[in-house]
N, C-alpha and C positions, 0 to 999 in steps of 0.2 A: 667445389663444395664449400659451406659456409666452415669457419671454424676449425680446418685442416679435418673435415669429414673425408673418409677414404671408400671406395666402393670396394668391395672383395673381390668382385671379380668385372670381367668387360659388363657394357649392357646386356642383358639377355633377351631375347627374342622371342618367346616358346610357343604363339600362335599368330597368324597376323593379325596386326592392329591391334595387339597387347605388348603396352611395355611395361615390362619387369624387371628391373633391376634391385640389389641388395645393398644396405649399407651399411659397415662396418659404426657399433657405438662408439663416443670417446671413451676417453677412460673412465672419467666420474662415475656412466652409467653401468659399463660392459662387466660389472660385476653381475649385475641385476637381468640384464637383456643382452640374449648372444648376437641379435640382429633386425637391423631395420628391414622392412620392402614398402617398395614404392608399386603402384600396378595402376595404368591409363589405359582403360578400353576404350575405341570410338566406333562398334556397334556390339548391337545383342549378339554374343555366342555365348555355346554351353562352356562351363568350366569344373573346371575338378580340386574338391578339397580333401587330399589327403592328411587319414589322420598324422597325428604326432604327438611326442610324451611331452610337449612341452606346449606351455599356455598362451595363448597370442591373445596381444590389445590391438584391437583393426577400429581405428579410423576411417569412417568412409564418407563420400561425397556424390553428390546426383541423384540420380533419380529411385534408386535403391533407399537412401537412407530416408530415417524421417525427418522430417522440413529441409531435407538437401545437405542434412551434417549428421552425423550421428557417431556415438562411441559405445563400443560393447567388447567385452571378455569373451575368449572360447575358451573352454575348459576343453582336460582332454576327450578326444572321442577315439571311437575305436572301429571305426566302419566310414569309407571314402564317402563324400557327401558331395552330389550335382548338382548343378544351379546353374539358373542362365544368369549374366554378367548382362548389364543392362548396357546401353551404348552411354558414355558420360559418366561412366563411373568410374573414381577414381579413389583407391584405397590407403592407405599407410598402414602398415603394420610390423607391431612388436615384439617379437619372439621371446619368451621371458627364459632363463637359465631356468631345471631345475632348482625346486625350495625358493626363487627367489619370489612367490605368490602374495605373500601376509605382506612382503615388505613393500611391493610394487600394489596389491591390490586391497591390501587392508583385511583379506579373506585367505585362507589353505587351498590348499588343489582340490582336497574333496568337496570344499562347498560349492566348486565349480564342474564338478565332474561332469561329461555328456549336455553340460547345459553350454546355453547363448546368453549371457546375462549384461543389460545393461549399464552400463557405467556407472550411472545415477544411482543404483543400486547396490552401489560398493561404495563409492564416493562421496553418496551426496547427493543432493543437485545445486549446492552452490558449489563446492570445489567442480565442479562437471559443467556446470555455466560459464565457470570463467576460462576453462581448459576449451572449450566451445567457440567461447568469443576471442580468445586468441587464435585458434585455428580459421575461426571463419575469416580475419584479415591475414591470412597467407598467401604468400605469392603463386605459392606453384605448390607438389606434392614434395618437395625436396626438402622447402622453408615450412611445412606442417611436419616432416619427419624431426626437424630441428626442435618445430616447438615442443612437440610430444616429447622428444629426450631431454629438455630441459624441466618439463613437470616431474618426469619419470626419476629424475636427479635429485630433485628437491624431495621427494617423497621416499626415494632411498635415505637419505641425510637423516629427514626426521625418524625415520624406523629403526637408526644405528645397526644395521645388521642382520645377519641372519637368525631366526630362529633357533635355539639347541638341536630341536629337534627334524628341523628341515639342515642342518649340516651333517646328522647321524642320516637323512636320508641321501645326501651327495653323495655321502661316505660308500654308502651298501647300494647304489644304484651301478655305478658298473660292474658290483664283484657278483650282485644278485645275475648276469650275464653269461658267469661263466661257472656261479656252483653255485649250490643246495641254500635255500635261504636259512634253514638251520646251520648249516658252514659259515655262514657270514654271521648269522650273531654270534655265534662263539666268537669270529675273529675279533669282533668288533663288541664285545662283552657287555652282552645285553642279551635276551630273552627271544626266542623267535616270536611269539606274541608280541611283544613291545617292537620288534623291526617288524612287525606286519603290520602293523595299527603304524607307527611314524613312515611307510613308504606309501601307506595308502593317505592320509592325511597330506602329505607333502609332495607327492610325486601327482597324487590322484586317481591312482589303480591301483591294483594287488601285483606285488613284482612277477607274477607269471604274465601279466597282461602286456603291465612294462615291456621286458622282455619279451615279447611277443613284436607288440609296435618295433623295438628297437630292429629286429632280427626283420621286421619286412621293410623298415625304410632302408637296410643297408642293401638287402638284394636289389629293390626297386633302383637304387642307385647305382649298385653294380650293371645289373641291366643297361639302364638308361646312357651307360659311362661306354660299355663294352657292349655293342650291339652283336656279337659274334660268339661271347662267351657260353659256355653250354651252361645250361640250365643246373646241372649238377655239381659243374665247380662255384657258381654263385651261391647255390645252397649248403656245401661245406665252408666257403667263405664267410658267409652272413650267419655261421654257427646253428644252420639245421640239422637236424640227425641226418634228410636227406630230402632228395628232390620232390617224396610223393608229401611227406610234410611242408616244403615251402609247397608246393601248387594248394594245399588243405589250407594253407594259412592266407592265401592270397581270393580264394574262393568265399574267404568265411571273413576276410576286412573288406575285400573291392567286388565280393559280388560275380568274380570275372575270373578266365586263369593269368598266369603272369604274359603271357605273349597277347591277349586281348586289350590287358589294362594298358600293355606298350601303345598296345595300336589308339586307344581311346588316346593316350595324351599326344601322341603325333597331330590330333586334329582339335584335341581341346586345351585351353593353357591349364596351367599348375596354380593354386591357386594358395600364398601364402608359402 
């Protein structure tokens, strides 16, 4: 890896003829973005985007994108999204920390909420032309994952930091997990009004949605980790009241119950 880049974990495999792999930020960036991915398909299969609370910059290449290059923001979504994966396409993608949006994107989580939104459209299209023309002389998807964290660097720098009010929502995003979002403004000495308007502003949902997302990607991963675990212990694990609520909540993001959605990513990769 260029620059003492480290990968989190081995290659990953998750369908054939997609490779997946993660790559850990330097430091400059990893306040801003908890992680790269890199992802080369070489033919059309279906793939699967599950949602998540946090905002990804995807980089893409081939025959998906427009003119063969393209850069767009996902805000958060809250229902799994399918798609065929075209063959020759290849992605990078940036996983941003929450609150870290205005600083990385110039815009909050809610102005991105449920949408796909252009780069050019946050950026510009001169700062977006040249992030363009430096990606399009890249070597491979490993040396555009470099360059993307080296723009992603410099536009931390310039934004000096977090928002006030995107650090009040770091603050009340894991306690809003485990009590009453009126319990956490007390703790946290401010208004339930004013923490609902700064977690929806920063985070991009209303902290029940939040929590919500949060409580299905730990099951989904329990699952995925523990193929044997009963359905039950994953759902007091992942903080459901109980199993007929995860299967409600897995019906009502992926459409499926949790032992279908296993079977769908056995045959389709993860995408992001």
């Amino acid at each position: 890896m260029r620059g003492g880049r480290v990968r989190t974990n081995d290659l990953l495999v998750q369908a054939p003829a997609l490779y997946h792999a993660p790559i850990s930020p330097t430091v400059p960036t990893a306040s801003a973005v908890a992680t790269f991915f890199v992802a080369e398909c070489d033919h059309d299969m279906p793939g699967l985007s599950i949602p998540r609370p946090e905002i990804q910059l995807v980089v893409r290449f081939g025959p998906s994108a427009r003119g063969g290059l393209d850069v767009h923001a996902m805000g958060v979504r809250q229902k799994v999204h399918r798609k065929l994966i075209r063959s020759g396409q290849r992605a990078v993608t940036a996983r941003l920390h929450l609150g870290a949006s205005e600083a990385v994107l110039g815009v909050r989580a809610s102005a991105l909420a449920g949408r796909i939104v252009a780069l050019e459209d946050l950026w510009g299209d001169a700062a977006t032309r040249r992030l363009l023309d430096r990606l399009a002389g890249a070597r491979d998807s490993i040396d555009a994952a470099a360059l993307l964290e080296s723009v992603i660097t410099e536009r931390v720098a310039i934004a000096g930091g977090r928002h006030p009010g995107a650090q009040l929502a770091l603050d009340a995003a894991d306690r809003v997990l485990r009590r009453k979002v009126n319990a956490v403004a007390v703790e946290l000495g401010v208004s339930e009004r004013h923490l609902r308007r700064v977690l929806r502003e920063h985070v991009g949902v209303s902290p029940k949605a939040f929590a919500r997302l949060v409580r299905f990607h730990r099951a989904l991963g329990a699952a995925r980790a523990e193929r044997h675990a009963s359905w039950a212990g994953i759902a007091a694990a992942s903080g459901y009241y109980d199993q007929a609520h995860l299967i409600a909540d897995f019906r009502a993001i992926a459409g499926m119950t949790p032992q279908a959605l296993l079977g769908q990513l056995r045959v389709s990769p993860l995408l992001g």
